[in-house]
ROVEXDO-618565 format. One record per atom (N, C-alpha, C, O): x, y, z. Coordinates in steps of 0.2 Angstrom, whole numbers, padded with zeros to 4 digits, always signed. Each point is the difference from the previous one (the first is absolute). Example, Ala and Ser with C-alpha at 12.3 -4.5 7.8 and 13.67 -1.06 7.14 Angstrom:
BEGIN
+0066-0028+0039 -0004+0006+0000 +0004+0006+0000 +0005-0001+0003 -0007+0006-0007 +0004+0006+0001 -0004+0005+0003 +0003+0006+0001 
***
This chain:
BEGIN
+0004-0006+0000 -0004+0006+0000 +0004+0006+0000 -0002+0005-0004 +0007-0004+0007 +0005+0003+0002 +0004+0003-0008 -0001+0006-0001 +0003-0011-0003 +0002+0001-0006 -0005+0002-0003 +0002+0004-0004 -0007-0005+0004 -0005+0002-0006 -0001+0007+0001 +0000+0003-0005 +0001+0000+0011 -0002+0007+0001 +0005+0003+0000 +0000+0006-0001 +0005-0009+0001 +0010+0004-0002 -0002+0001-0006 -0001+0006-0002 -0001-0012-0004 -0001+0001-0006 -0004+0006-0002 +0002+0004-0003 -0007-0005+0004 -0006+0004+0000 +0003+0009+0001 +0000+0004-0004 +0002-0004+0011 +0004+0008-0003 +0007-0001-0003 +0002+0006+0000 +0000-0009-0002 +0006+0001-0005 -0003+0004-0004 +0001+0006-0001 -0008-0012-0004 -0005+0004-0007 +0000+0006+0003 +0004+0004-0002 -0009-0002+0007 -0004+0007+0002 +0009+0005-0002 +0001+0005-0003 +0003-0007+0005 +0005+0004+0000 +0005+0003-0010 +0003+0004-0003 -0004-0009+0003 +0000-0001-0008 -0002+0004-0004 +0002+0005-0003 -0011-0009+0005 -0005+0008-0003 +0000+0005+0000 +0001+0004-0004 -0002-0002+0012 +0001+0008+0001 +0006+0002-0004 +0000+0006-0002 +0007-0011+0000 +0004+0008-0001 +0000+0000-0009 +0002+0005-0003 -0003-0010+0001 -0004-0002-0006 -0003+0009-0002 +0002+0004-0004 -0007-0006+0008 -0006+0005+0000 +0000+0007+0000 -0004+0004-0003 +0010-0001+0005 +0003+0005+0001 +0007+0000-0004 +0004+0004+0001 -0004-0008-0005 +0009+0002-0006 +0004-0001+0005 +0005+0003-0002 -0003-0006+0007 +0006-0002+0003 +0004-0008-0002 -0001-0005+0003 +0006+0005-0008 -0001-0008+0000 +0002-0005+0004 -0002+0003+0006 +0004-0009-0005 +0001-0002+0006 +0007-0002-0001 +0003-0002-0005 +0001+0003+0012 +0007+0000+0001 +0003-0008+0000 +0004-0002-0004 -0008-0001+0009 -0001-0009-0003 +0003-0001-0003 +0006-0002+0001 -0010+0003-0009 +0000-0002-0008 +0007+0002-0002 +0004-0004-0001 -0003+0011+0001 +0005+0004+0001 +0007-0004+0001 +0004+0000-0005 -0003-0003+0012 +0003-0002+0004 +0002-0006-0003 +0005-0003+0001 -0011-0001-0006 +0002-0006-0003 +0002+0000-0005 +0003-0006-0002 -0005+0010-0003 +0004+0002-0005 +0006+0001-0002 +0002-0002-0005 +0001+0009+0010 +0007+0002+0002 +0005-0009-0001 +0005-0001-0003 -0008-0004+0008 +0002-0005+0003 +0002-0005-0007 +0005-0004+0001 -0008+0004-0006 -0004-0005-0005 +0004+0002-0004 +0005-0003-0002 -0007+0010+0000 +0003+0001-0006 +0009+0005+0001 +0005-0002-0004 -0005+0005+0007 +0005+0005+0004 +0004-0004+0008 +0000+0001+0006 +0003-0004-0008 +0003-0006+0004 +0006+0007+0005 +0000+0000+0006 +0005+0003-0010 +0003+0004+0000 -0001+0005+0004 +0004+0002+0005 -0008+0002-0008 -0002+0006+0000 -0004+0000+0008 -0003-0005+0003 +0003+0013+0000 -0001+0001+0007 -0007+0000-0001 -0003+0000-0005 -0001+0000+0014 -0008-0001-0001 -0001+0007+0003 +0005+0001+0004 -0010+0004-0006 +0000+0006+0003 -0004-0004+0008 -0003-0005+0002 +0004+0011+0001 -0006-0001+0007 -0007+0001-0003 -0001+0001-0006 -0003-0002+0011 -0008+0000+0001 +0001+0008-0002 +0000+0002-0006 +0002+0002+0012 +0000+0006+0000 +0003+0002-0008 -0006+0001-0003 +0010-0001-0001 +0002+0001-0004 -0006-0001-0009 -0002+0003-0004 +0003-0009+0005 -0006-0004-0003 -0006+0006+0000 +0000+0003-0005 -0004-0002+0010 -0005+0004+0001 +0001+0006-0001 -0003+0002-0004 +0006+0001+0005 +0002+0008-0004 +0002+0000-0004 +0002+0006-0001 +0001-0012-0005 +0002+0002-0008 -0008-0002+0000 -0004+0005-0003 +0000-0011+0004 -0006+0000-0004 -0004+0007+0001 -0003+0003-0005 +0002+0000+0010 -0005+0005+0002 +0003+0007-0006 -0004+0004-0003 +0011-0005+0003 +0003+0006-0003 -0002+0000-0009 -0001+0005-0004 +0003-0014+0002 -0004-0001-0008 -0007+0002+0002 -0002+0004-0004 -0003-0005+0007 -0007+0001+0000 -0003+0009+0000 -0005+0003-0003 +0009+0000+0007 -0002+0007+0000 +0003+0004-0003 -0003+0006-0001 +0009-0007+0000 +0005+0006-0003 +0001-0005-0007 +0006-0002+0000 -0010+0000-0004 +0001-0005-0006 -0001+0006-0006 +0002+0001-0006 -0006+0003+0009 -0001+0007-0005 +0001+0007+0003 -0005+0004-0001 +0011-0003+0003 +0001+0005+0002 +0000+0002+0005 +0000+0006+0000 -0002-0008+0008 -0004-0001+0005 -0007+0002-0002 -0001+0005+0003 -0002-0006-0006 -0009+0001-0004 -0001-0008+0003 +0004-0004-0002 -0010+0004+0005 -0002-0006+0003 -0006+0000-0007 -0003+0005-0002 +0003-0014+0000 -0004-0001-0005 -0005-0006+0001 +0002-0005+0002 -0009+0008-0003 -0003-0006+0002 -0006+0001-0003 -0003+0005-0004 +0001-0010+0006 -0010-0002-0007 -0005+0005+0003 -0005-0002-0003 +0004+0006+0007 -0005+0003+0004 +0002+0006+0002 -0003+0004+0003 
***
């Protein structure tokens, strides 16, 4: 039962950042690993402030969005 609900917020955490343009560091983390054997892994910290900085400053700081 225990595991099912670790599980279960894993998703919810996934989605939420899904949801909001954040991608996930995880993936990220295993990618670097797979493919970039060599090459250094940024931090979480790090990671999250290039993604946020591609998402809002991608056009000039002009935030773009559907609404």
């Amino acid at each position: 039962m225990l595991n099912k609900f670790k599980e279960i917020l894993s998703y919810r955490k996934q989605f939420l950042s899904l949801l909001v343009g954040v991608p996930s560091y995880e993936t990220y983390v295993e990618h670097m690993k797979k493919h970039h054997p060599g090459d250094s892994v940024k931090s979480r910290k790090e990671f999250f402030c290039e993604a946020q900085e591609a998402r809002y400053n991608a056009k000039g700081g002009k935030v773009s969005r559907c609404c």
